[in-house]
Steps between C-alpha positions, in 0.01 A plus 500: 500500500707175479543469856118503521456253221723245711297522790180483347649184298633353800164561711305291182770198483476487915156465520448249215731312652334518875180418258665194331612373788178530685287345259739172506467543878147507505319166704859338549787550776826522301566628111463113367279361779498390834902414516767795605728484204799690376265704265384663805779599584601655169186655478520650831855626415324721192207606636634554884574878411176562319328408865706785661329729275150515646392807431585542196419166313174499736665096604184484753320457127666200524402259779632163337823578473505721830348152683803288290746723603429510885501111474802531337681743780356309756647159433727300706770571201465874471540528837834305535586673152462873693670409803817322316482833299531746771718267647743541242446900418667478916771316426591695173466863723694330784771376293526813336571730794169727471232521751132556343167492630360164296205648316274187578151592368525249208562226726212543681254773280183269439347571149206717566222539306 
C-alpha cells in the first residue's frame, strides 16, 4: 500500500511540475525569455528524468517543455557537454584496467515525443 502511495505521489508532483514548467514556457524560447540562462540548465537537470518517463507521465501532454528541451539538447553547449562527458567516462574505464562496451544512448537518444 505505501509503495503504491509513493508512486501515485510521485506521478502527481512530476506532472505538475512538467505543467508548471510548460505554462512559463508557453509563447517564449527559454524559462525567463529569449536568453539561454543558467536556470535552464537547472531546470533541465530536475525535470531531465521526468522526460524519460513517457509513458507513464503521458510527457507528449506536454509539448512546451518537450520543444524547450530538444532546443536545449540540441545546442552547441550540450553537444560539447556530451562529448567531453563520454570523453571522460573513456579515460576513467581505461585508466582503470576494465574494458566495457560504452553504453552511448544518452549521448545521442533525441527526446521523443
Amino acid at each position: 500500500m505505501r509503495r503504491r502511495q509513493a508512486i501515485d505521489r510521485f506521478t502527481v508532483e512530476a506532472k505538475r511540475h512538467l505543467h508548471v514548467l510548460g505554462q512559463r514556457l508557453a509563447g517564449r524560447p527559454f524559462i525567463p525569455g529569449k536568453d539561454h540562462p543558467v536556470a535552464d540548465i537547472a531546470s533541465f537537470l530536475s525535470v531531465g528524468e521526468h522526460l524519460t518517463q513517457r509513458k507513464f507521465l503521458s510527457v507528449h501532454e506536454y509539448s512546451n517543455v518537450l520543444q524547450w528541451a530538444e532546443s536545449l539538447v540540441e545546442s552547441p553547449a550540450a553537444q560539447r557537454g556530451r562529448a567531453e562527458r563520454l570523453k571522460m567516462t573513456c579515460r576513467k574505464m581505461s585508466a582503470s584496467g576494465r574494458y566495457v562496451r560504452l553504453a552511448t544512448a544518452w549521448s545521442k537518444a533525441p527526446i521523443s515525443r
